[in-house]
C-alpha positions as CSV (number, residue, x, y, z in Angstrom):
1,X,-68.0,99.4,58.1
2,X,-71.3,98.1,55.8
3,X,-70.4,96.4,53.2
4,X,-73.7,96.5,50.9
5,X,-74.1,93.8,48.1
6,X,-73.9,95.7,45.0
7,X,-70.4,96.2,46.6
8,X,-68.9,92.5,47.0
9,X,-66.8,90.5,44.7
10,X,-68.8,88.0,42.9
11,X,-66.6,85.2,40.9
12,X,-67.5,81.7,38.7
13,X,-65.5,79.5,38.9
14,X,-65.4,77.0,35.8
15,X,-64.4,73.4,37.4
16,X,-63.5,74.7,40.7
17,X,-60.7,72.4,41.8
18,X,-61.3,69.9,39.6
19,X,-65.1,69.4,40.4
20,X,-67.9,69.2,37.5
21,X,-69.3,72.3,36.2
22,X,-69.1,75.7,37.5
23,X,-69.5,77.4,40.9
24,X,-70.0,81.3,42.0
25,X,-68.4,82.7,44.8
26,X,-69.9,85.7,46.7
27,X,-67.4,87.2,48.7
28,X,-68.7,88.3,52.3
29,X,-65.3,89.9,53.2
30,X,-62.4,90.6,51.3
31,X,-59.0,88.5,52.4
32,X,-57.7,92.1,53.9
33,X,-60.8,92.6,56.3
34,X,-60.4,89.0,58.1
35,X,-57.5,90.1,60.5
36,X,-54.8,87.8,59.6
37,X,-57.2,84.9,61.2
38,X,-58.2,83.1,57.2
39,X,-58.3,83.6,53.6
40,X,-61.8,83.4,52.2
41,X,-65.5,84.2,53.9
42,X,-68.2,83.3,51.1
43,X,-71.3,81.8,49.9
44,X,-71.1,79.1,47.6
45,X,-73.6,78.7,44.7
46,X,-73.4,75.4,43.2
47,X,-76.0,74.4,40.5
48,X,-77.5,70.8,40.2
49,X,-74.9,68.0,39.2
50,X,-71.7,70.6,40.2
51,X,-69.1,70.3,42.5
52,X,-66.3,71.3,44.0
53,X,-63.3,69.0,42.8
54,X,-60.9,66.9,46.0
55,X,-58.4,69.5,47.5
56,X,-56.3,70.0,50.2
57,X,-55.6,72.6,52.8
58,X,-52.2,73.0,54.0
59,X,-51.7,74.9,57.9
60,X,-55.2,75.8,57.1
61,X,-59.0,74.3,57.6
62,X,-62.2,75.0,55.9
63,X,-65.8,75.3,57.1
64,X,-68.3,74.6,55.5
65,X,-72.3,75.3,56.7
66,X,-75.0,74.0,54.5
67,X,-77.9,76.6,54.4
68,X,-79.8,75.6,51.6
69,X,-80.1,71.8,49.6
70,X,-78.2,68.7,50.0
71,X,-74.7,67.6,49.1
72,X,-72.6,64.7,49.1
73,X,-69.7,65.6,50.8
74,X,-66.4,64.0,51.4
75,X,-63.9,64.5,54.1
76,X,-60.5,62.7,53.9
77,X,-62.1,59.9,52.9
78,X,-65.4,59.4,54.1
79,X,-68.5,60.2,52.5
80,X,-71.7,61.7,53.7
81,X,-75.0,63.2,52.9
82,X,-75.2,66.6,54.2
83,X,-78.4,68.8,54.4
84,X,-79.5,72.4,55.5
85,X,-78.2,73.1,59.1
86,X,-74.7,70.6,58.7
87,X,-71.0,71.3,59.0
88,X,-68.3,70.1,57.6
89,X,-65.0,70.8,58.9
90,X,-61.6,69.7,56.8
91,X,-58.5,70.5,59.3
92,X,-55.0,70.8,58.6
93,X,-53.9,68.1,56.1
94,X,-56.7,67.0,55.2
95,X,-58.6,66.8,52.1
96,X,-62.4,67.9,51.0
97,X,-65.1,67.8,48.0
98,X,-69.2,68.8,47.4
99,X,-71.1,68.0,44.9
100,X,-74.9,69.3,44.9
101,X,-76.8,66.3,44.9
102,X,-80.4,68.1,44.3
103,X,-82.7,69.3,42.5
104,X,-82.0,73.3,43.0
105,X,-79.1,75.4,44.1
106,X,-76.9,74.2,46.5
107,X,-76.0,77.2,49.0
108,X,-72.9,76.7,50.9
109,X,-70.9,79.2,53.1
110,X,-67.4,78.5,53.0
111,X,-65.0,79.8,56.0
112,X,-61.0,79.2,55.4
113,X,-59.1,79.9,58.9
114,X,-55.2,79.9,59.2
115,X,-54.3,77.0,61.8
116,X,-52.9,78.9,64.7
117,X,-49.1,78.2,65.5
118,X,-49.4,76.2,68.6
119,X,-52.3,73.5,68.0
C-alpha cells in the first residue's frame, strides 16, 4: 500500500481543544489502516503563538515527537521546554497541552495508541 500526499486528509483545526489559534493536521494513516492498536497518526502544524488547548485521554495515551521548533509542553501538570528530537508521552488518565513557543512552525507528530487491556 503507498499512500502518496496528494492522497491524505489534511484538516485545521480552529482552537483545537481549547488552545489559541488554529492547528492543521496531516493525516499519515487513516483510523482504519492502524490495526485496532490507536486512533490518530499525524503531523501537527502549529503556527507561532498556537496551541493545542489541556485534554485528556481516557484508556488511551498520546505521543508526541518534536521534529521541528520548540514548544512548551505540559504533561499532567508539569511544564517543560521541548525542542527538535523530544518526546512527550501523556498515558492513560492523564492530561496534555503545546503551545509553539517560536518563531516559525512548530512540527509535531502526534501518535494516539489504545492502552492494551492488561497494563
Amino acid at each position: 500500500m503507498i499512500i502518496q500526499k496528494a492522497d491524505k486528509k489534511i484538516e485545521e483545526r480552529q482552537e483545537m481543544r481549547g488552545g489559541v489559534g488554529n492547528v492543521i493536521i496531516e493525516h499519515v494513516l487513516p483510523e482504519n489502516e492502524m490495526c485496532g492498536a490507536g486512533r490518530l497518526y499525524a503531523k501537527m502544524i502549529v503556527p507561532p503563538g498556537h496551541s493545542v488547548g489541556n485534554h485528556d485521554h481516557i484508556h488511551e495515551r498520546e505521543i508526541y515527537y518534536i521534529l521541528k521548533g520548540n514548544a512548551q509542553g505540559m504533561d499532567d501538570g508539569v511544564s517543560c521546554t521541548l525542542s527538535e528530537g523530544d518526546v512527550m508521552i501523556t498515558k492513560d488518565g492523564g492530561s496534555h497541552s503545546i503551545r509553539n513557543i517560536d518563531q516559525g512552525d512548530l512540527e509535531v507528530m502526534a501518535l494516539i495508541l489504545f492502552e492494551a487491556d492488561n497494563e
